[in-house]
N, C-alpha and C positions, 0 to 999 in steps of 0.2 A: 504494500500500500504506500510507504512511504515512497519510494521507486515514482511508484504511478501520480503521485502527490510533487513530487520534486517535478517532472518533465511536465507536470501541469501546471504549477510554477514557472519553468521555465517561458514555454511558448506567451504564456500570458504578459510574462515581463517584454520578451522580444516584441509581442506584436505591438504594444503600448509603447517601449521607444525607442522605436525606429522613427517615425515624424520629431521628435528633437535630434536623432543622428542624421539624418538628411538634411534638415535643416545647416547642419556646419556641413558639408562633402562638398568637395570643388570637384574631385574626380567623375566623370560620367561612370564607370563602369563600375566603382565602388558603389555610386548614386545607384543604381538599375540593381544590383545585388542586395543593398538593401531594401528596396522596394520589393525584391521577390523575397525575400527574410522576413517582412511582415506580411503578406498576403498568405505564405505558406505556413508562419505561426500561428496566425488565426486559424486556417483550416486544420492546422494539425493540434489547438488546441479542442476543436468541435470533435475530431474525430477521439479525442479523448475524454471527452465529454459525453460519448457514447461508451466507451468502456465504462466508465460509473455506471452509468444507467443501467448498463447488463450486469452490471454486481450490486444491483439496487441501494445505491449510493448516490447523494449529492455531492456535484461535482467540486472541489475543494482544493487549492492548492498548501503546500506546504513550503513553506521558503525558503528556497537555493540561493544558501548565502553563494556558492559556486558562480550563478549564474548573474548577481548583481552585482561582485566584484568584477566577474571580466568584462559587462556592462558599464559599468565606472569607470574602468584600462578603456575600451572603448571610446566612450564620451571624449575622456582625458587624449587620448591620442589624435580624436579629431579634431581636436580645437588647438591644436598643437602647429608645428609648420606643415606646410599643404603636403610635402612630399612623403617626407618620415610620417605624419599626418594619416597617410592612405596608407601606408604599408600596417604601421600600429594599429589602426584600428581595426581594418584587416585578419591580422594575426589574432589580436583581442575576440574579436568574431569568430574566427578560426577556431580558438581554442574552447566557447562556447558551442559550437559545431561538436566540434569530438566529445564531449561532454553529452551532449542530447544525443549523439551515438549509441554511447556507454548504454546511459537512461533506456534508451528506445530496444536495445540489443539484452538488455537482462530481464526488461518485459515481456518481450517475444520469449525467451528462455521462459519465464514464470509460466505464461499462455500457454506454452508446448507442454510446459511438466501438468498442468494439470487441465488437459484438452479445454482448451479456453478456444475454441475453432473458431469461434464467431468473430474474434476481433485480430486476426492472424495477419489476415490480408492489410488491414490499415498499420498496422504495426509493420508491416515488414515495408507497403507504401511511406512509410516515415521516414525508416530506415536509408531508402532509398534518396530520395528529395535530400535528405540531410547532407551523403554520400557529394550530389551534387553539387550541391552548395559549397560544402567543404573544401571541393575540387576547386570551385571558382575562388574562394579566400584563398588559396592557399596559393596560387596563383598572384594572387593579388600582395599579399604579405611578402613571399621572398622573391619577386622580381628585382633586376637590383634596377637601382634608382638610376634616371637617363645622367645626372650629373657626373656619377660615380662612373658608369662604363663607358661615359664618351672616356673618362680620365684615366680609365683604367688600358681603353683600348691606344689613346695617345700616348701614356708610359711606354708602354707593350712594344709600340712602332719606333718609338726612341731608340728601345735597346738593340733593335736588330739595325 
């Protein structure tokens, strides 16, 4: 329960604030990632919201201190400078990502252990979208910065 209480937590914190992290993003492609970060929190808070109801339980979150500090790493790296900016918050995102993983991957475990069939499919659907997303933070977080590899590729041609 607490499991299912934490990722319910989670999504609900993500969907709620993402319009103040887009609010500071200069970057487009960080901007459009979080946009699909809260569209898909929602749903995957509803779709959680249906697991309650089939354990005949009011939906309820429990709070992931986990999920509001790297929230607050988040915030703080956006308002920070634009470039280190995108990549920190990124990473910060990133590591909320693998986190709802975790979450999402020990439920479907629980579900399996005791034929929970009915909520299989939207569990492992989480799983997946998270997968995605992750791919694209992560992407975003350790690309190197254009300052650093025009510098790096200008040393580079020096020495030959």
């Amino acid at each position: 329960m607490r499991t299912l209480r934490h990722i319910y937590d989670t999504e609900k914190q993500l969907g709620s604030s993402m319009a103040a992290l887009t609010a500071s993003i200069g970057d487009l492609r960080l901007l459009n990632a979080l946009r699909e970060i809260e569209t898909q929190s929602r749903l995957q808070a509803q779709r959680i919201e249906v697991i309650f109801r089939e354990l005949y339980l009011e939906p309820r979150g429990e709070a992931s201190w986990a999920a509001t500090a790297l929230l607050r790493d988040a915030w703080e790296a956006c308002t920070a400078n634009r470039n280190e900016g995108t990549r920190g918050c990124a990473a910060a995102l990133l590591a909320i990502k693998r986190y709802e993983i975790t979450l999402y991957e020990a439920l479907l475990r629980w579900s399996e252990d005791y034929a929970f069939d009915e909520v299989i499919p939207d569990i492992r659907r989480s799983i997946a979208e998270e997968l995605v997303q992750a791919s694209i933070l992560s992407e975003l977080a350790f690309e190197a910065a254009p300052d650093r590899a025009a510098l790096a590729q200008g040393s580079s041609g020096a020495l030959h």
